[in-house]
C-alpha positions as CSV (number, residue, x, y, z in Angstrom):
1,X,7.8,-31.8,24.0
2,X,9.9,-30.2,21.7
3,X,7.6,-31.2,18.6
4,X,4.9,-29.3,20.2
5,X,7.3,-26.6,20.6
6,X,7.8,-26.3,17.2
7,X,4.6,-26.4,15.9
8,X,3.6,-24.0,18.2
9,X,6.2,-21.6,17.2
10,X,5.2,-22.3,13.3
11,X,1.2,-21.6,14.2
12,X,1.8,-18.5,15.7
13,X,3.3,-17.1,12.8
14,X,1.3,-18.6,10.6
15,X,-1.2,-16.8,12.3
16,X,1.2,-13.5,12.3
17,X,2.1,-13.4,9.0
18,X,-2.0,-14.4,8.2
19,X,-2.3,-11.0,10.1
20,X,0.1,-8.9,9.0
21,X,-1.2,-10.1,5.2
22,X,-4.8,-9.1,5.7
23,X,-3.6,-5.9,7.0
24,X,-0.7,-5.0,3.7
25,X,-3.6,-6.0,1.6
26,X,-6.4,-3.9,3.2
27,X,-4.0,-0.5,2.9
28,X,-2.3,-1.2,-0.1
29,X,-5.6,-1.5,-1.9
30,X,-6.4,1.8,0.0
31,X,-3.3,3.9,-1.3
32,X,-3.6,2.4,-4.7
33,X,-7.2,4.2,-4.6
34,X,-6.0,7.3,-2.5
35,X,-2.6,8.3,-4.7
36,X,-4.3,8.7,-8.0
37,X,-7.6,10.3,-6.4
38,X,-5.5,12.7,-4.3
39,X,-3.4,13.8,-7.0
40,X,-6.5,14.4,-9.0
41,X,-7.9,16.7,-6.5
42,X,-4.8,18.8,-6.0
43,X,-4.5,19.2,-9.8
44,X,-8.2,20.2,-9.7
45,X,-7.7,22.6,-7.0
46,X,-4.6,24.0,-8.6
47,X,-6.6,24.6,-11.5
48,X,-9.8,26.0,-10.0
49,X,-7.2,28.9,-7.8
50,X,-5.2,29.4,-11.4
51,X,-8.5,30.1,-13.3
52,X,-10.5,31.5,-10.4
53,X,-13.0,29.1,-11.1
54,X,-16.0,27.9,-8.7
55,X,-16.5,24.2,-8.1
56,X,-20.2,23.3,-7.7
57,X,-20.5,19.8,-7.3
58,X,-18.7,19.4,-4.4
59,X,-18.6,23.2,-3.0
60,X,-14.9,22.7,-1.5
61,X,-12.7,25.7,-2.0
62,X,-9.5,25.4,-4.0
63,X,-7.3,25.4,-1.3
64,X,-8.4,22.6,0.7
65,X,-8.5,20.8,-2.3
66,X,-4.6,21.4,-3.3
67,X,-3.4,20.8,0.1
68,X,-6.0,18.3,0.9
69,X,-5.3,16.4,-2.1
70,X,-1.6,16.4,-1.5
71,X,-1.6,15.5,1.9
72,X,-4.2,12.6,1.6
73,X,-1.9,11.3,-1.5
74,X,1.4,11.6,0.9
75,X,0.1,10.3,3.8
76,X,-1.4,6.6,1.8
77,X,1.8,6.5,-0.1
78,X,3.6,7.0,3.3
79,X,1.5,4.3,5.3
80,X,1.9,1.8,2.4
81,X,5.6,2.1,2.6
82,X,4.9,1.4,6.3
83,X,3.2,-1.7,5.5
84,X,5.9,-2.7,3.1
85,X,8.5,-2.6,5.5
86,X,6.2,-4.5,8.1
87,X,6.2,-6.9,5.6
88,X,10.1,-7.4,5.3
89,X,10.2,-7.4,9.1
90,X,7.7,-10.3,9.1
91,X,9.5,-12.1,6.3
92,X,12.7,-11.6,8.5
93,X,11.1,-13.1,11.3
94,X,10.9,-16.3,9.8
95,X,14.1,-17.2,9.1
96,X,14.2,-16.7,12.8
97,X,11.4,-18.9,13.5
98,X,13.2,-21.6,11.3
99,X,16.4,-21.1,13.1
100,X,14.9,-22.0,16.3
101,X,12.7,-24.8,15.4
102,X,15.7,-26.7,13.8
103,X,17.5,-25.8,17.0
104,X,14.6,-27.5,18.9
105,X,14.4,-30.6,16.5
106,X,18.1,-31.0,17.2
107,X,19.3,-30.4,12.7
108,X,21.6,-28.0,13.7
């Protein structure tokens, strides 16, 4: 019984930590696209209100630009830190797991 216990315990957060991978990887990529482009976009709208210059191909005004830019850069950098820490919480949890499971096996 208890050998199913453990290997139920070590499934599910195989499964977890499966999970919780796919999802640091998915927004991590993101922010790593998001940051730089972000930044670029306030710079360009700081420049645009600096020179008083019109932006054609895209027809956004200079202001939603700036605080557009800055805000989408903050807000992936701030998420990916999210997912960072989920990460540590996850690897956390398995010394956990362990603990029990060589509780249950009777090594401790």
């Amino acid at each position: 019984m208890n050998r199913v216990k453990v290997w139920c315990l070590y499934s599910l957060y195989a499964v977890l930590f499966a999970v919780v991978f796919a999802v640091m990887l998915a927004v991590l990529s993101a922010a790593v696209i998001c940051i730089p482009l972000g930044i670029l976009f306030a710079v360009l709208g700081g420049g645009m209100l600096i020179f008083d210059a019109d932006f054609i191909l895209t027809e956004l005004s200079p202001l939603l630009m700036l605080f557009g830019g800055l805000c989408a850069a903050s807000l992936s950098a701030c998420i990916g830190l999210l997912c960072v820490k989920a990460g540590y919480a996850v690897a956390r949890l398995f010394l956990v797991v362990r603990r029990r499971c060589d509780r249950l096996r009777g090594w401790r």
